[in-house]
Each structure stands twice: as structure tokens, then as C-alpha cells.
N, CA, C and O atoms as a printed pandas DataFrame, in Angstrom:
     atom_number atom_name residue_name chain_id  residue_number  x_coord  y_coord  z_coord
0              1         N          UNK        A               1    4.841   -0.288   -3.669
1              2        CA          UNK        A               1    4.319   -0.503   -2.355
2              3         C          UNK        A               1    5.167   -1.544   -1.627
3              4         O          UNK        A               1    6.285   -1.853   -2.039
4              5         N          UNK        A               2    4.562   -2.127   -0.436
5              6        CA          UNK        A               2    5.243   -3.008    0.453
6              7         C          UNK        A               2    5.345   -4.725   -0.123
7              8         O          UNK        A               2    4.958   -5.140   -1.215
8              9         N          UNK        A               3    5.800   -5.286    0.667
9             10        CA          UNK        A               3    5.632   -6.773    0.477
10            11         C          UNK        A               3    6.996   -7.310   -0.730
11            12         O          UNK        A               3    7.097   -8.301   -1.453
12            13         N          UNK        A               4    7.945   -6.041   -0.478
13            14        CA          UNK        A               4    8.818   -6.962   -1.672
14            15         C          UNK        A               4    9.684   -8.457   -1.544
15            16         O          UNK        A               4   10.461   -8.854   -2.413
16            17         N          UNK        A               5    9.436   -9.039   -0.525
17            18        CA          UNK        A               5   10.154  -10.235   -0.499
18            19         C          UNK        A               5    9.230  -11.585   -0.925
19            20         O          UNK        A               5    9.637  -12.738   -0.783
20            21         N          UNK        A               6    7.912  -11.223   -1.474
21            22        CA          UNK        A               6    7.023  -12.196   -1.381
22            23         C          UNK        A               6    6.693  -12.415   -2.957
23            24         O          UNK        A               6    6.788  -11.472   -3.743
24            25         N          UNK        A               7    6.361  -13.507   -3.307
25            26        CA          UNK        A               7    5.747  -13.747   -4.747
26            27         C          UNK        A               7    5.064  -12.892   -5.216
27            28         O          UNK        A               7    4.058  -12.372   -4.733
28            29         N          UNK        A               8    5.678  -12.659   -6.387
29            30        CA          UNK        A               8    4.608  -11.326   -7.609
30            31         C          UNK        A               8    3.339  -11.811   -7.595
31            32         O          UNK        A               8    2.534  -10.907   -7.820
32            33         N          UNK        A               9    2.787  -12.974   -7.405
33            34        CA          UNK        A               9    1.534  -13.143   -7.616
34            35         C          UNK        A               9    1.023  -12.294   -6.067
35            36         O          UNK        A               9    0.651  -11.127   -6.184
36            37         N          UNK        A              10    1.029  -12.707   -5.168
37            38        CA          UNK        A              10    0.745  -12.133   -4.143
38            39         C          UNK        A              10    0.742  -10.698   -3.717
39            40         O          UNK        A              10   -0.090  -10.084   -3.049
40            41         N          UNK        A              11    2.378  -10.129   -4.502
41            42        CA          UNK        A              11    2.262   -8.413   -4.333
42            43         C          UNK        A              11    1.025   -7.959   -5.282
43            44         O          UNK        A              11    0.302   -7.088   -4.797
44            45         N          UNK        A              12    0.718   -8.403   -6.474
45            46        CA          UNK        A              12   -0.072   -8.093   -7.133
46            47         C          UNK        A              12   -1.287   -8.076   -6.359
47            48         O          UNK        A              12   -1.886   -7.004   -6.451
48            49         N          UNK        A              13   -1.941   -9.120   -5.474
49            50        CA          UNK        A              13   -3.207   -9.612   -5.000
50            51         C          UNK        A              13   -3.405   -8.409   -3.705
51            52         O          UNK        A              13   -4.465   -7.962   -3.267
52            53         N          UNK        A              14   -2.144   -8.112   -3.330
53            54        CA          UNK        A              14   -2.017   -7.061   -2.171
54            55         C          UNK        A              14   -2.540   -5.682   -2.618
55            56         O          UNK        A              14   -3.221   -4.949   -1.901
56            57         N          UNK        A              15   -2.062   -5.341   -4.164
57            58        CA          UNK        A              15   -1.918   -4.108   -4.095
58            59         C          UNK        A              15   -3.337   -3.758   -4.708
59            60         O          UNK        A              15   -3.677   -2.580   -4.824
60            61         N          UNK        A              16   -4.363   -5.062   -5.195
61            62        CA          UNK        A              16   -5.695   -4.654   -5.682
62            63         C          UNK        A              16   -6.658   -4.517   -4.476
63            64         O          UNK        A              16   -7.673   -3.822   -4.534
64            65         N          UNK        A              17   -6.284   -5.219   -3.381
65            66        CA          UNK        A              17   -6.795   -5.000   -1.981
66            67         C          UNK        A              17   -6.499   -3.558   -1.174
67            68         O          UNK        A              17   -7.402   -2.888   -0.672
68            69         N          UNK        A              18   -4.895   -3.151   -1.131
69            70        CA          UNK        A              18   -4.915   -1.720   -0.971
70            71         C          UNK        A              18   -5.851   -0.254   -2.144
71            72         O          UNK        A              18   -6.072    0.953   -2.045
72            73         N          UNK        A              19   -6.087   -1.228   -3.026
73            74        CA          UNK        A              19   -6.601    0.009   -4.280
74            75         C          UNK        A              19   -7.931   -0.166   -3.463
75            76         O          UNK        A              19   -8.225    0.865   -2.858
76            77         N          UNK        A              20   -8.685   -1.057   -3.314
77            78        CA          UNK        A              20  -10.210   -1.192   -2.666
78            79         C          UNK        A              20   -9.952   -0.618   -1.818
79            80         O          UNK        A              20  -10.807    0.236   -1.582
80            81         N          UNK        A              21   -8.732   -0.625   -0.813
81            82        CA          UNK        A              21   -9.196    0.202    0.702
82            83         C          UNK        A              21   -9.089    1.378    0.555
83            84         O          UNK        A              21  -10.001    2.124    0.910
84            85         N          UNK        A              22   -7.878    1.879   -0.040
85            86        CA          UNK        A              22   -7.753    3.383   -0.335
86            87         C          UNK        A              22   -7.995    3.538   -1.850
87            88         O          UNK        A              22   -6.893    3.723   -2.366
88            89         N          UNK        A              23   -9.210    3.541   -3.014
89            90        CA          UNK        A              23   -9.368    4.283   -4.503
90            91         C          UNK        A              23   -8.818    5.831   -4.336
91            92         O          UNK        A              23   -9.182    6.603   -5.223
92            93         N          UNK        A              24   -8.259    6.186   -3.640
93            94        CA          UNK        A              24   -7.835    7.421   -4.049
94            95         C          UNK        A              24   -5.984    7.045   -4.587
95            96         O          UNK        A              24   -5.404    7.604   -5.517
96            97         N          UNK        A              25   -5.609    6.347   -3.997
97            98        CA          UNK        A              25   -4.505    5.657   -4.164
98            99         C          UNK        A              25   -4.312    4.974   -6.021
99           100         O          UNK        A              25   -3.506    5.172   -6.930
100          101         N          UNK        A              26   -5.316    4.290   -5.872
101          102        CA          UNK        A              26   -5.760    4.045   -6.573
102          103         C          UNK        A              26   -5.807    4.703   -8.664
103          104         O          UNK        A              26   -5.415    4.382   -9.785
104          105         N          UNK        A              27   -6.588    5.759   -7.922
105          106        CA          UNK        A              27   -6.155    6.918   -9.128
106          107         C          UNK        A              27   -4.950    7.167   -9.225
107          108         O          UNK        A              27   -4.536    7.183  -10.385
108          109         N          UNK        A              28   -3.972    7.438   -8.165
109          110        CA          UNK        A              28   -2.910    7.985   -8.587
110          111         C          UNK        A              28   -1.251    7.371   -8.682
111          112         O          UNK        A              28   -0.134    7.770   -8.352
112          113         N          UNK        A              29   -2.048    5.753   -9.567
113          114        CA          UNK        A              29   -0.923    4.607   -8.923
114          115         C          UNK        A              29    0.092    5.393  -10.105
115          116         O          UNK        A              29    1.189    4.874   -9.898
116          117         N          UNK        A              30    0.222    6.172  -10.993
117          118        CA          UNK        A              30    1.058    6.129  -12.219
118          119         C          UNK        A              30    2.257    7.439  -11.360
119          120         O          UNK        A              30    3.428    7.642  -11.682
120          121         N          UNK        A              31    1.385    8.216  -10.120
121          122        CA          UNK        A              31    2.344    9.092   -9.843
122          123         C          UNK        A              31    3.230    8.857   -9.018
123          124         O          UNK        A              31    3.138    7.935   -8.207
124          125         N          UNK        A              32    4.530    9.895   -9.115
125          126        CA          UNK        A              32    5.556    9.767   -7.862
126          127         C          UNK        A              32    5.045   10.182   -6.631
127          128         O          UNK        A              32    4.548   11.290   -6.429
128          129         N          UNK        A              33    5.198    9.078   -5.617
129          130        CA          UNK        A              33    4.831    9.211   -4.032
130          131         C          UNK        A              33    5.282   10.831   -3.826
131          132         O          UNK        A              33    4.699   11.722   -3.208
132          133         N          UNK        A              34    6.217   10.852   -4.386
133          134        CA          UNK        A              34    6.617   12.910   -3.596
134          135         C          UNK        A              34    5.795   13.829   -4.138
135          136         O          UNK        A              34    5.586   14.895   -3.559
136          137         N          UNK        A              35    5.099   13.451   -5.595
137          138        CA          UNK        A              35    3.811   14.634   -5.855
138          139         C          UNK        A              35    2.751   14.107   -5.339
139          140         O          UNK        A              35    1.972   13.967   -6.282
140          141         N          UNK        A              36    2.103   13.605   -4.062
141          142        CA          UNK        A              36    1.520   13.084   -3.620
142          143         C          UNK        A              36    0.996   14.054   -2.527
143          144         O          UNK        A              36    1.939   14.403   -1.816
144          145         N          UNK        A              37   -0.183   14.610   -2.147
145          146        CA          UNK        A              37   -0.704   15.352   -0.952
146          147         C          UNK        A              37    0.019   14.871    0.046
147          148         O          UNK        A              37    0.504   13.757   -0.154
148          149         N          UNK        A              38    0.318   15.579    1.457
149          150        CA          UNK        A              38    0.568   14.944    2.720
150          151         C          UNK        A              38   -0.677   14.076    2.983
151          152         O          UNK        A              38   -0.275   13.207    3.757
152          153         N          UNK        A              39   -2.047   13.857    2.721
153          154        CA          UNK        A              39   -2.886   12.699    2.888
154          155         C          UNK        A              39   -2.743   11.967    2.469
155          156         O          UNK        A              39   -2.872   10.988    3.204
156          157         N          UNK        A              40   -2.367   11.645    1.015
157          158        CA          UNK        A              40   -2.269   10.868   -0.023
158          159         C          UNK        A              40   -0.964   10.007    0.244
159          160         O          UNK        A              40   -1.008    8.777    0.263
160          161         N          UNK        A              41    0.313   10.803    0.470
161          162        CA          UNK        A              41    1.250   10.093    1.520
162          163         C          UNK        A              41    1.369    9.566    2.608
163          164         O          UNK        A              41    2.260    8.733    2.779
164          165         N          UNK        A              42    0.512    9.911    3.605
165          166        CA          UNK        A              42   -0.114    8.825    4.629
166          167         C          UNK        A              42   -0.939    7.680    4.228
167          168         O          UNK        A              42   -0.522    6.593    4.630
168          169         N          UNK        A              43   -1.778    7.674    3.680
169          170        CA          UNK        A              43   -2.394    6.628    2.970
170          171         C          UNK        A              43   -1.272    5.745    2.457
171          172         O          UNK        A              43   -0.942    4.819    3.198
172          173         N          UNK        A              44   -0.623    5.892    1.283
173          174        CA          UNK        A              44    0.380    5.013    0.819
174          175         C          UNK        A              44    1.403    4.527    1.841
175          176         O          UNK        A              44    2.080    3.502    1.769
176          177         N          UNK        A              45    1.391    5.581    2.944
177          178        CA          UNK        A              45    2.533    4.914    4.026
178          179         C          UNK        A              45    1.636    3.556    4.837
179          180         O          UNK        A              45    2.279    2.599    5.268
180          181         N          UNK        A              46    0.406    3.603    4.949
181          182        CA          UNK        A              46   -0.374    2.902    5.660
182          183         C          UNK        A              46   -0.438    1.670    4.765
183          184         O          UNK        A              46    0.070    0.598    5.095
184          185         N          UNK        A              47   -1.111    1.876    3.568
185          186        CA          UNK        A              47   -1.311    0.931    2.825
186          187         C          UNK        A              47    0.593   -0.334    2.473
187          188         O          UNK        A              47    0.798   -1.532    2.282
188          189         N          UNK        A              48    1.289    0.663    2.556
189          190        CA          UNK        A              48    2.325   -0.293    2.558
190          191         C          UNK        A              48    2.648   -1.141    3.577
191          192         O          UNK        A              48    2.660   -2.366    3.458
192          193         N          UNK        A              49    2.880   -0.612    4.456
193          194        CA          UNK        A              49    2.689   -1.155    5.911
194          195         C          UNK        A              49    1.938   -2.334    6.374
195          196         O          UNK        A              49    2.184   -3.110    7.297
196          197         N          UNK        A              50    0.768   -2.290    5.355
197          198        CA          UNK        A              50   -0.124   -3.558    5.629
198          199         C          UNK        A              50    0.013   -4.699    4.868
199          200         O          UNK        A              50   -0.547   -5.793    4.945
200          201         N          UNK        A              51    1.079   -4.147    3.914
201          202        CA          UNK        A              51    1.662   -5.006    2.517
202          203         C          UNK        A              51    2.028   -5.787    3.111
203          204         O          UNK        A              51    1.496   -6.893    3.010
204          205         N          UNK        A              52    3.168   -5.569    4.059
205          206        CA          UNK        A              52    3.922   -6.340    4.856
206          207         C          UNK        A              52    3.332   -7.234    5.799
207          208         O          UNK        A              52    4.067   -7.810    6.602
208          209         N          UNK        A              53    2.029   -7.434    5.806
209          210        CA          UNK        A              53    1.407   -8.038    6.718
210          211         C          UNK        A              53    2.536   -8.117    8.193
211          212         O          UNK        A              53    3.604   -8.651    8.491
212          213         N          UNK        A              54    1.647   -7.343    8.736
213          214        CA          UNK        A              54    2.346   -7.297   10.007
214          215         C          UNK        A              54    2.132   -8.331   11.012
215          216         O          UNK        A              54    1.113   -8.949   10.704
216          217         N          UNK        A              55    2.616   -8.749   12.002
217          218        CA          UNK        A              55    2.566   -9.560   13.413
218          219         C          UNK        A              55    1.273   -8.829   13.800
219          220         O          UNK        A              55    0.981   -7.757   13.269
220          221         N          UNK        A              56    0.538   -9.386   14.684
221          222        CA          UNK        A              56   -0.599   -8.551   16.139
222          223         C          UNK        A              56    0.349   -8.455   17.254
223          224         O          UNK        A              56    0.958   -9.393   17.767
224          225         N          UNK        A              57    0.404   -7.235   17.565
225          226        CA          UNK        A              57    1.230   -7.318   18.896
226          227         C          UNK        A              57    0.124   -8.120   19.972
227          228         O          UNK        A              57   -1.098   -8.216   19.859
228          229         N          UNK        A              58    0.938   -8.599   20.939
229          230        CA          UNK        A              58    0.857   -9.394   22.049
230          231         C          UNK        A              58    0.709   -8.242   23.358
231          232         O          UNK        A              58    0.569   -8.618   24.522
232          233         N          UNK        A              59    0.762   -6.866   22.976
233          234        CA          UNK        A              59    1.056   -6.119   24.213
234          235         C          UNK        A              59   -0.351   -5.732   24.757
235          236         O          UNK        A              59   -0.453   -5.087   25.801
């Protein structure tokens, strides 16, 4: 998932917070993202995305 520039303790703390938001993710942490449903790949695209803790846009 996302967040690779940040302390392992923290990617770790991220990725049990993405498993709570998306458990379907969850189940299928052992597989490759490409055998992954097109839902199941949106999800992981989302959930990474938030890894990164993003800015709030200002717009």
C-alpha cells in the first residue's frame, strides 16, 4: 500500500486502519493487486491514497 516514505511503525498503523475501512481488502491482503476485481482495485487504489495522507485542498 501507500505511505512508503514514513516509519514502519506507522505504515503498519495505516494499513490496520485501511483493513477496518475496507475488510474486503482485508481478506485479500496475501493477493496480487492484478487478481483483484475492478472493485477490489478501486478500493486498494483509494485506500492507498489515504496512506499518503493527503493535504485538504483549499479550493
Amino acid at each position: 500500500m501507500g505511505g512508503h516514505r514514513r516509519p514502519n511503525s506507522e505504515i503498519v498503523n495505516s494499513i490496520g486502519l485501511m483493513e477496518k475501512r475496507f475488510p474486503t481488502l482485508a481478506e485479500r491482503r496475501k493477493k496480487l493487486a492484478r487478481t483483484l476485481s475492478g472493485g477490489e482495485q478501486q478500493m486498494l487504489a483509494i485506500a492507498r491514497g489515504l496512506m499518503a495522507k493527503p493535504e485538504p485542498s483549499l479550493i
